[in-house]
C-alpha positions, -999 to +999 in steps of 0.1 A: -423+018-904-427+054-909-434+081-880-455+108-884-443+143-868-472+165-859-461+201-871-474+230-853-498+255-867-479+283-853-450+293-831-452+327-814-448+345-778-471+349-750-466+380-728-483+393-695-487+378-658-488+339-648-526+346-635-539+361-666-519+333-688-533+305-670-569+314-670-587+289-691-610+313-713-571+325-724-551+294-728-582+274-745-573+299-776-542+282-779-534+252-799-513+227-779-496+218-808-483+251-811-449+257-801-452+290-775-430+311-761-435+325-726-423+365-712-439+371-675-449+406-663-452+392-628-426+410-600-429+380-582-404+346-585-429+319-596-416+284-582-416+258-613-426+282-635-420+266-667-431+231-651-463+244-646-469+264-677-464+235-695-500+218-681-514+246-700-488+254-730-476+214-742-455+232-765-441+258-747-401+262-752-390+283-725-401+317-703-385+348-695-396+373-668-395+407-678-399+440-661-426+459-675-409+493-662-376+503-671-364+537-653-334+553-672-320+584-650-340+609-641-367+603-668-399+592-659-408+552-662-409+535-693-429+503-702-407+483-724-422+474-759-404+439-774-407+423-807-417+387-805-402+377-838-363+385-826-370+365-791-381+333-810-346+333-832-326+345-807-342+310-789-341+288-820-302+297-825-292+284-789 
């Protein structure tokens, strides 16, 4: 008997807060056969974060929270700007 593997249209990485991620009008958008990765903005610890990302995000393969400021010295705040495409191989490698 032969098994069929569904292979997902895309793989790439969602970025901002848990509140805007899980509104329906944004994760609708997404295929759920699309393998996702997740970086929160939120400055808050989410319980079960990943756990409950997944009811929205079937193929989601892990989540990282990130500050969105990063203060170096005496300079003024910086957001931080990060490339999806490293993130997902840095991922796939482990």
């Amino acid at each position: 008997m032969k098994t069929l593997h569904a292979i997902p249209h895309h793989d790439f990485v969602l970025w901002g807060a848990y509140q805007e991620l899980t509104v329906p009008m944004f994760y609708n958008k997404i295929n759920a056969e699309d393998f996702v990765g997740v970086q929160l903005t939120d400055k808050i610890v989410i319980p079960n974060v990943i756990n409950n990302l997944q009811k929205y995000y079937p193929g989601i393969l892990n989540s990282e929270k990130i500050s969105q400021v990063n203060e170096i010295g005496d300079e003024s705040s910086r957001k931080l700007e990060l490339d999806p495409l490293p993130f997902l191989q840095n991922f796939l490698k482990r």
